[in-house]
C-alpha positions in Angstrom: 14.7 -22.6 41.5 13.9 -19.1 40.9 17.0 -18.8 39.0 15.8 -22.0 36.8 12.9 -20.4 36.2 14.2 -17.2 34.9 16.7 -18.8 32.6 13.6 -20.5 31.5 12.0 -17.3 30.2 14.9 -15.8 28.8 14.8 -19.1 26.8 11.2 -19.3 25.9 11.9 -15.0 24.9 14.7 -15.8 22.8 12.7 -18.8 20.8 9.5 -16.6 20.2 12.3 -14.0 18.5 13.6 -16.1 16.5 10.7 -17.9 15.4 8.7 -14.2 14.7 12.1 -13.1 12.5 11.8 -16.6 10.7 8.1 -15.5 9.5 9.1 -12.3 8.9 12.0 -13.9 6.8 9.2 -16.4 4.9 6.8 -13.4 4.3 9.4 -11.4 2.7 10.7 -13.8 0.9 7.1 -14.7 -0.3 6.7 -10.9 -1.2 9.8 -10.7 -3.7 8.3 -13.9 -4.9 5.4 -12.1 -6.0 7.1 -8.9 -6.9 9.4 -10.4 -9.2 6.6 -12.4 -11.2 3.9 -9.2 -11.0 3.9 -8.4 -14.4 -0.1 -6.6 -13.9 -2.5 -6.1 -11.1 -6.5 -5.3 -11.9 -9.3 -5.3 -8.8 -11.3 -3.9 -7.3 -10.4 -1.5 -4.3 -12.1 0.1 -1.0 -10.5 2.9 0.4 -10.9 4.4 3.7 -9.5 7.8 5.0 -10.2 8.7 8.3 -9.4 12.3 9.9 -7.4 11.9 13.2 -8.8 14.9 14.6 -12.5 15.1 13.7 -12.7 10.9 13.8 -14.3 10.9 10.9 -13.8 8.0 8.1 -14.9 8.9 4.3 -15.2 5.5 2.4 -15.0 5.4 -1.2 -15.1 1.7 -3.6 -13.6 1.9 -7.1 -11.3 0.1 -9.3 -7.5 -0.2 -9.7 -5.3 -1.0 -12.9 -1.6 -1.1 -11.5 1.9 -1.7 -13.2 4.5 -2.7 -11.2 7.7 -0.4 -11.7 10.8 -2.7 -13.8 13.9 -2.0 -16.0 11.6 -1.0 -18.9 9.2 1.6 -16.8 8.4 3.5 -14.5 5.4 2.5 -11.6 1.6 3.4 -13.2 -1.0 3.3 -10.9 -4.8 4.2 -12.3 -7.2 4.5 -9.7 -10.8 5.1 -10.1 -13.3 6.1 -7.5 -16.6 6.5 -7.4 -19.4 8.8 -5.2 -17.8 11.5 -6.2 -16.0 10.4 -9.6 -12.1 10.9 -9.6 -9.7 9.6 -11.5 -6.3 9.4 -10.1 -3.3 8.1 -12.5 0.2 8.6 -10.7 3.4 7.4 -12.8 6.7 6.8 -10.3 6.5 9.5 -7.7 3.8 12.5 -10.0 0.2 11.9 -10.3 -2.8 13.9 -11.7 -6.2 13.8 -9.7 -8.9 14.2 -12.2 -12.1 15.3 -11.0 -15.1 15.4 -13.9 -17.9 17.1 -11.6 -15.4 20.1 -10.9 -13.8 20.3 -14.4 -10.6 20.2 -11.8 -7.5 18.6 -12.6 -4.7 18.6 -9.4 -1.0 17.4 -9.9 1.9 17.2 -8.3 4.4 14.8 -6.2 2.7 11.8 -4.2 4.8 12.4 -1.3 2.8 16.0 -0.8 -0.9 14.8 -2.1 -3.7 14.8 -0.3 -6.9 13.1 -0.7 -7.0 10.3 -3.5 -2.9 11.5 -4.5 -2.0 9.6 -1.3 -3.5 6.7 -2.5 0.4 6.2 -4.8 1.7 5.6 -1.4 0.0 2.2 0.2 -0.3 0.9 -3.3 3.8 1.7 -3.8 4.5 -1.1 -1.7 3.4 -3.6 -4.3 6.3 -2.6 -6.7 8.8 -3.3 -3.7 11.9 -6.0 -3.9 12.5 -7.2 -0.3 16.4 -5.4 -0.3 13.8 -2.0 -1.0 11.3 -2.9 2.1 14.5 -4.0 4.2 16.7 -1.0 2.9 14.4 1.7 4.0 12.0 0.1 6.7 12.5 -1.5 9.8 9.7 -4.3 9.5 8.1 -6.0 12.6 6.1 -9.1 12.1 2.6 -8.6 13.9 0.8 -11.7 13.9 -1.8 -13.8 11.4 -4.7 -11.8 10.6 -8.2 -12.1 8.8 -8.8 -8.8 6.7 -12.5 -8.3 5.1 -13.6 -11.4 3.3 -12.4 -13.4 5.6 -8.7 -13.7 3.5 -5.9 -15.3 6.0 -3.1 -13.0 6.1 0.1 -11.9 7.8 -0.1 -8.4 9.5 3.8 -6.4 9.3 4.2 -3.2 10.7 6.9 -0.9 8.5 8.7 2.0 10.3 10.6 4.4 7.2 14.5 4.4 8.3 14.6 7.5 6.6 12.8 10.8 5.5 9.1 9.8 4.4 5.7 11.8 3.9 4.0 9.7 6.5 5.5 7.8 9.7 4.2 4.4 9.8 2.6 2.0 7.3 0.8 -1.6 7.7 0.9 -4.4 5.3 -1.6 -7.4 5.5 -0.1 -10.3 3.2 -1.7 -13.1 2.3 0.1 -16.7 1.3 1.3 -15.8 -2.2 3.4 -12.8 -1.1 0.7 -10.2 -2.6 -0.2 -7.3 -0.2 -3.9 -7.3 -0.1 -4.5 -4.4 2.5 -2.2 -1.5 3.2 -2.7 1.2 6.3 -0.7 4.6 6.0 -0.5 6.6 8.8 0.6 10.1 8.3 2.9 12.6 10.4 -1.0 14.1 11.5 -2.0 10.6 12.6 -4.6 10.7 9.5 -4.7 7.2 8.0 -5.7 6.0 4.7 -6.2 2.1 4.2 -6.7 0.8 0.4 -7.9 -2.7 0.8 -8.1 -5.3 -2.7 -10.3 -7.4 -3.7 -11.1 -9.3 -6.9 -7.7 -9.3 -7.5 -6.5 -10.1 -11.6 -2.8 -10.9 -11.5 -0.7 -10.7 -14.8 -3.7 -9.6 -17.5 -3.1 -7.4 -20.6 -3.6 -3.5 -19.7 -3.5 -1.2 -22.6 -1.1 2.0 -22.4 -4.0 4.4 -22.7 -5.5 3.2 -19.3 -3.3 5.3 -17.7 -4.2 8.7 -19.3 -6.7 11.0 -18.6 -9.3 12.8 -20.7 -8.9 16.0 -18.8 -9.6 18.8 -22.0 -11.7 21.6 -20.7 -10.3 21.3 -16.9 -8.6 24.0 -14.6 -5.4 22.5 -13.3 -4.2 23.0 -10.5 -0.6 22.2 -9.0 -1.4 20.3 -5.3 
């Protein structure tokens, strides 16, 4: 009997396994979906940064125009936040953190930003095929979550299989395959979460979006 019942479990174990790797199969699969027909992406974003240390979160609402990377170009990302104003354009892996109040330009790599810079990283995973998320992440399927405005989504967790600027990172997908909320956590447990709403898949952005009026500014290289 006792041994019945263990078998029983081992059963029951296996089946949950292979039903959670058969969503995590579907999600992906709804993920390239979306990647491969992403020509455009313009919302509205939140984004939260908290300090592990202090446990304090600074919350800051703007707007994001986005171009997914392809054969033709590079990843452009525009990001503008408001209360203090910055502007934050990043193309592929550089960006340039404008900020009007300062007269301050920073630039640099997104993999050393801080601040707003780190921002390039939770929004890269929109321009991400499903061999790039399986090639260097090891994904684990979470569970069905609702994220802020009530949007049904599935939560995966992403470990990096190699060298990355932060340790962890959280995707909420909803039903189309499009990431709607994304959680970095960094080597410092700090986390930033960029969260979209209002979302305008596949509109006309024009090139100059994504550069800044910066004339006058000290730069400095972050």
């Amino acid at each position: 009997m006792i041994f019945t019942v263990f078998a029983f479990g081992i059963v029951l174990s296996i089946s949950g396994f292979a039903n959670a790797q058969g969503i995590k199969q579907e999600i992906l699969d709804r993920m390239d979906g979306n990647y491969k027909s992403l020509t455009s992406l313009v919302a509205n974003v939140k984004m939260d940064k908290t300090d592990a240390n202090l446990g304090v979160t600074d919350t800051r609402t703007g707007s994001i125009n986005f171009l997914p990377k392809s054969k033709k170009h590079a990843m452009y990302i525009r990001l503008d936040l408001e209360k203090p104003s910055e502007n934050m354009v990043a193309i592929d892996k550089r960006y340039q953190l404008y900020r009007p109040d300062l007269k301050q330009v920073i630039q640099g790599s997104t993999d050393s930003a801080k601040s707003s810079g780190k921002a390039g990283n939770a929004l890269a995973f929109l321009s991400m095929s499903r061999r790039e998320l399986m090639e260097n992440y090891d994904i684990k399927y979470i569970g069905q979550e609702n994220i802020p405005g009530g949007i049904a989504t599935w939560h995966l967790f992403m470990t990096p299989k190699g060298k990355m600027s932060y340790k962890s990172a959280d995707l909420w997908v909803d039903k189309d395959g499009m990431p709607r909320q994304a959680r970095v956590t960094e080597m410092n447990n700090d986390t930033s979460v960029i969260l979209l709403t209002n979302i305008q898949k596949n509109v006309t952005i024009k090139a100059d979006v994504f550069k800044l009026d910066t004339k006058g500014a000290k730069v400095i290289e972050g």
